[in-house]
Each structure stands twice: as structure tokens, then as C-alpha cells.
BAFI-3210 file (N, C-alpha, C; in Angstrom, 3 decimals, decimal comma, padded with zeros to 6 digits):
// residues 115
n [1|2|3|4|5|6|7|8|9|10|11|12|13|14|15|16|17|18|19|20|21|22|23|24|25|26|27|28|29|30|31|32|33|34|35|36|37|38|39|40|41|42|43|44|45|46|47|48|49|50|51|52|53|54|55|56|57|58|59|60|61|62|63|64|65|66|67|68|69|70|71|72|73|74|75|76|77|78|79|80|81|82|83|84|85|86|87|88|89|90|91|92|93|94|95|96|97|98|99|100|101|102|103|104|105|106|107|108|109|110|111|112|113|114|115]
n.u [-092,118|-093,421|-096,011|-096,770|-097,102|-099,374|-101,183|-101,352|-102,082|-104,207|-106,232|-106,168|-107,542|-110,232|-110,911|-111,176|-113,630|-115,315|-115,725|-117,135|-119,782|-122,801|-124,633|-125,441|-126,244|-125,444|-123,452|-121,967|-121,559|-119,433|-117,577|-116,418|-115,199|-113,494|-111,419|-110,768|-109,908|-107,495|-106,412|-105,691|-104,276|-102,180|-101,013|-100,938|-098,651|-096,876|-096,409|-098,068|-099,860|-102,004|-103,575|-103,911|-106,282|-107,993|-108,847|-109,370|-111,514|-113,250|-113,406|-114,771|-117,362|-118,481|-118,352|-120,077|-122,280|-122,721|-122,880|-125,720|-126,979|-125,393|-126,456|-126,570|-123,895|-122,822|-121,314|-118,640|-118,178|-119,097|-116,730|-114,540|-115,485|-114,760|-112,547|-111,602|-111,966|-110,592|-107,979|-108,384|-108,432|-105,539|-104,207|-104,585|-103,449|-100,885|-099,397|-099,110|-098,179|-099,622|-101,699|-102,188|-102,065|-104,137|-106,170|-105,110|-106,563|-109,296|-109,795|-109,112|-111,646|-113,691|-113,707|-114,198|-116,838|-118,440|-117,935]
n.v [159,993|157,639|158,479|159,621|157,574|156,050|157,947|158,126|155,468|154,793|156,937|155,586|153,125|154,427|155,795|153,442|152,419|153,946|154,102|152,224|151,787|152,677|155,679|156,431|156,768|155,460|154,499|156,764|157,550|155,830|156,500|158,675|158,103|156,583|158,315|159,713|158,505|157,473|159,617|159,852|157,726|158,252|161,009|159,441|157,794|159,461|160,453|162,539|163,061|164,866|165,552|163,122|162,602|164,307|163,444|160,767|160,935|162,619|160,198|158,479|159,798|159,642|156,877|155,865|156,778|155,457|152,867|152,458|152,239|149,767|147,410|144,528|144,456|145,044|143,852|144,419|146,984|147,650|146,468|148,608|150,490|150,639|150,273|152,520|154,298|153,447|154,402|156,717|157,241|156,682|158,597|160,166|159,669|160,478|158,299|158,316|155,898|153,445|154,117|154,439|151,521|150,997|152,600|151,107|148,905|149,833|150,784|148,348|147,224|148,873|148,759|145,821|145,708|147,071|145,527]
n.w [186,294|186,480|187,193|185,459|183,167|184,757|184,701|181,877|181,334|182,697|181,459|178,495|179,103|180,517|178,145|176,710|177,832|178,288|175,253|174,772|176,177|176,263|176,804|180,123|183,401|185,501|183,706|183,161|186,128|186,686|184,564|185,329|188,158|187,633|186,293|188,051|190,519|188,981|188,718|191,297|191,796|190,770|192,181|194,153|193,714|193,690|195,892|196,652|199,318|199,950|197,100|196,492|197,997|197,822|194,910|195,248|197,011|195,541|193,542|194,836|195,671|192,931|192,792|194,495|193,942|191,518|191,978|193,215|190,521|189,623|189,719|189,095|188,896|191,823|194,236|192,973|192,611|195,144|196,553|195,258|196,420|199,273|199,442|198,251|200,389|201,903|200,841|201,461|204,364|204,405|202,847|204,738|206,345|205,747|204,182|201,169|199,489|200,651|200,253|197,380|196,431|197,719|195,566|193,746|193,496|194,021|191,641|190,016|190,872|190,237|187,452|186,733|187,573|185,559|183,254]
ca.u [-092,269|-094,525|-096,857|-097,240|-097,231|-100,094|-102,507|-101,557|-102,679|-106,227|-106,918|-106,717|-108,766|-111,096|-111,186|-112,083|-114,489|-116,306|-116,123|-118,139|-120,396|-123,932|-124,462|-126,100|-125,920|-124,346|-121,489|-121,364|-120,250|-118,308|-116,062|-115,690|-115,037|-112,222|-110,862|-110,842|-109,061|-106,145|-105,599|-105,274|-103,126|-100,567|-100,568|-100,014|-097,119|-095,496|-096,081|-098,697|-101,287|-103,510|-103,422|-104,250|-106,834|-108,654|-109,318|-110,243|-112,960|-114,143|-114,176|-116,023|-118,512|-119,311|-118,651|-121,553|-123,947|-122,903|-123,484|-126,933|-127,216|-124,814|-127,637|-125,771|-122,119|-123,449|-120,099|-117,652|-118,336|-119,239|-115,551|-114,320|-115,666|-114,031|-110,739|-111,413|-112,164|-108,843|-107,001|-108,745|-107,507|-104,120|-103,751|-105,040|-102,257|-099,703|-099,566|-099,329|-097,779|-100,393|-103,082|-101,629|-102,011|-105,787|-106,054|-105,281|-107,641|-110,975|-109,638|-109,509|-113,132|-115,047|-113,144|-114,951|-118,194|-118,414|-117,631]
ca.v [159,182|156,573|159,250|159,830|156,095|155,935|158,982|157,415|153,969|155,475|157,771|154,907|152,831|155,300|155,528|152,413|152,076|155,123|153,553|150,495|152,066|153,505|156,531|155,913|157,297|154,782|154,203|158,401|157,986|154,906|156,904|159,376|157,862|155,707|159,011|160,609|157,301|157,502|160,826|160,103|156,612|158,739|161,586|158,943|157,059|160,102|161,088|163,629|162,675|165,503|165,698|161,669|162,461|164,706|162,575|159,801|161,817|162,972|158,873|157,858|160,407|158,467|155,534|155,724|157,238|154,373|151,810|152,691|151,614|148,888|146,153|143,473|144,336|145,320|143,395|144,886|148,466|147,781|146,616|149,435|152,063|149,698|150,653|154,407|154,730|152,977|155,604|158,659|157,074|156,605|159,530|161,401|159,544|160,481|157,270|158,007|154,829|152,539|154,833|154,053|150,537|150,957|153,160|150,252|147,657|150,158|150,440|146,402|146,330|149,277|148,546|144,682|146,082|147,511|143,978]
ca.w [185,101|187,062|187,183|183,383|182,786|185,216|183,937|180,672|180,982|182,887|180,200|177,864|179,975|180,624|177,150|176,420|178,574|177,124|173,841|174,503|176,906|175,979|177,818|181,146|184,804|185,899|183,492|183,221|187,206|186,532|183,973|186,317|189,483|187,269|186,265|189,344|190,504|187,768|189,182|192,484|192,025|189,896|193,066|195,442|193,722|193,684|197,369|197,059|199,978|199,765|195,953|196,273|198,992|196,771|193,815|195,985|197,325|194,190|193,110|195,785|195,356|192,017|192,983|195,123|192,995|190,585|193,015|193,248|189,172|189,524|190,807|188,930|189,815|193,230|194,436|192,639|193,090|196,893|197,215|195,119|197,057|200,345|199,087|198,327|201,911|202,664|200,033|202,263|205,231|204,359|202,580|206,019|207,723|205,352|203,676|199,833|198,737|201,009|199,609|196,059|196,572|198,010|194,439|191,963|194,113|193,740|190,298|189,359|191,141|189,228|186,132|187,076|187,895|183,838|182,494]
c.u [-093,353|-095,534|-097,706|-097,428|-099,042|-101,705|-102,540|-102,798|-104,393|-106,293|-106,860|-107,581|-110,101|-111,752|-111,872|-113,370|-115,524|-116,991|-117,085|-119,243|-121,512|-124,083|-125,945|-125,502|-125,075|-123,288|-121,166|-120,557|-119,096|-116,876|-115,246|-115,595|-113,334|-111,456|-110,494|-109,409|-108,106|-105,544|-104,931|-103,861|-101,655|-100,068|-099,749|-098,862|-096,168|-095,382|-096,660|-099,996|-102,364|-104,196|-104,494|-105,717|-108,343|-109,434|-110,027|-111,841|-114,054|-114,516|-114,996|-116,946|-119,091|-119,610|-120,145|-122,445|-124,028|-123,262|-124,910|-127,442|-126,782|-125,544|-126,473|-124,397|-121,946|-121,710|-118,860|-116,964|-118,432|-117,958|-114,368|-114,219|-114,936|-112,799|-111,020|-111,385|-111,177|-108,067|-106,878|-107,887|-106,547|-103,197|-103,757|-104,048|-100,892|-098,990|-099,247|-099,634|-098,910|-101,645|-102,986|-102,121|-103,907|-106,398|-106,372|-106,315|-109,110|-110,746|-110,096|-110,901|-113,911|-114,587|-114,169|-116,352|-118,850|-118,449|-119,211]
c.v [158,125|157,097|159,271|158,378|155,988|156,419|157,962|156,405|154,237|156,126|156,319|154,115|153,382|155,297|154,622|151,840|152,939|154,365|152,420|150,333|152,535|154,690|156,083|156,688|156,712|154,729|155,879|158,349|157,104|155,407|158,125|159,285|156,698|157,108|159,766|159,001|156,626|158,622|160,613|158,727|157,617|159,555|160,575|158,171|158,456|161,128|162,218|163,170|163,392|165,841|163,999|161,734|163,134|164,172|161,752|160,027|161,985|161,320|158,441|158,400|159,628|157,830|155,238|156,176|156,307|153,094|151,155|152,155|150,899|147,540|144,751|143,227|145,104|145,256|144,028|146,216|148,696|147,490|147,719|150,702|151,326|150,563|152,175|155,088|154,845|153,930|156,464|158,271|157,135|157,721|160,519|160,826|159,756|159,576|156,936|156,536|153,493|153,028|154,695|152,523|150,281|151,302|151,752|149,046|148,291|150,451|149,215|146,580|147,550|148,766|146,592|145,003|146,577|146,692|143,256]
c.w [185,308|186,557|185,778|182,923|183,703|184,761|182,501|179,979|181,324|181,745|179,099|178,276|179,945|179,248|176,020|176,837|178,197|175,701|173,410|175,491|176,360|176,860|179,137|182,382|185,597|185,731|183,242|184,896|187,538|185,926|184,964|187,670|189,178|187,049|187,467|190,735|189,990|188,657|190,674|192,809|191,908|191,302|194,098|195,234|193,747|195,106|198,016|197,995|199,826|198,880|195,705|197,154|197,846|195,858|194,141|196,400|196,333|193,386|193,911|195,667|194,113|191,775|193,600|194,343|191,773|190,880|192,944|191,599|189,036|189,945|190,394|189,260|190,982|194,146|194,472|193,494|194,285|197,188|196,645|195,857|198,700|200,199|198,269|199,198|202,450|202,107|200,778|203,276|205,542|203,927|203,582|207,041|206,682|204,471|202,272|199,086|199,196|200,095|197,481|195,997|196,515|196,248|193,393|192,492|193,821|192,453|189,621|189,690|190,554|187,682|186,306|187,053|186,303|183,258|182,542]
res [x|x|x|x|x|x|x|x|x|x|x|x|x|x|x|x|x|x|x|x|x|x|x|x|x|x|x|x|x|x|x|x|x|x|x|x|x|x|x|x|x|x|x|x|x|x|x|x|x|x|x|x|x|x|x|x|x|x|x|x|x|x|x|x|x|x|x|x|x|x|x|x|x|x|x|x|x|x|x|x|x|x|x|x|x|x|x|x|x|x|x|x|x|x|x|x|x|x|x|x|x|x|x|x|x|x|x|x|x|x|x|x|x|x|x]
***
């Protein structure tokens, strides 16, 4: 039920963030490095590490290539992708719920980095 509450709230998010976005390279890997980062919170509250490990992967991959367009929220996104690292990690030790945690922190900071 977490789970579905979780995807939920990202997909609206996500959503919004679309909506008030111009299209750009940047915020194209911003939305999907937040989506990819919904998916993997929801896996890891519910205990899936390699499910959570996954996603992570796939956000960081955008994160970084959004990085690179992010000059002004340089910050953000640099501690975003910090804590996607920490997700992989944790999820590679088994970790879900720490890796959940890492999850909603590179969340708050690309979701920051967009602002």
C-alpha cells in the first residue's frame, strides 16, 4: 500500500514538473531520473533491493547527464546524485529500507535543482 502511495505521489510530481517545464535536455533527464527514483523508493520500502538497485541506476544515469545542464543548481543535483550512489550501495548490501531513505534525499535535491 506504501508502495502505491509512493508511485502515486511521483507520478504526480513528475507530473508537475513536466507541466511547468519547457522542454530541454536537462529537465527531459531531470523527469526521468525523478521517475526512475519514484520507482525505486516504492521497491525499496517494500524490500525489493535489486528492483530498488535498478531504478537507482537508471536515475543516476540522468542525473548525471542533467548535471551537466544544471550550471545553476549545480548543488542540488551534485547532492542528489550523492545519495543515488548511497541507494546502489545499500541496495548491494541488502539494505532496501536504508536505500529507501537515500531515495527520498536525491529526490528532495533534484526536485530542488528544478526550482
Amino acid at each position: 500500500m506504501k508502495s502505491i502511495f509512493t508511485i502515486l505521489s511521483i507520478g504526480f510530481l513528475t507530473f508537475f514538473l513536466i507541466a511547468q517545464i519547457h522542454a530541454g535536455n536537462a529537465m527531459k533527464h531531470t523527469s526521468e531520473a525523478m521517475e526512475h527514483a519514484g520507482q525505486a523508493l516504492a521497491h525499496g520500502e517494500d524490500g525489493h533491493a535489486k528492483i530498488l538497485k535498478e531504478h537507482a541506476e537508471q536515475s543516476l544515469k540522468h542525473a548525471l547527464e542533467a548535471e551537466n545542464a544544471h550550471a545553476n543548481s549545480h548543488h542540488h543535483m551534485k547532492e542528489g546524485i550523492r545519495h543515488l550512489k548511497e541507494a546502489i550501495k545499500h541496495a548491494d548490501m541488502d539494505h532496501p529500507a536504508e536505500g529507501a531513505k537515500h531515495m527520498k534525499e536525491a529526490i528532495e535535491h533534484m526536485q530542488t535543482s528544478t526550482s
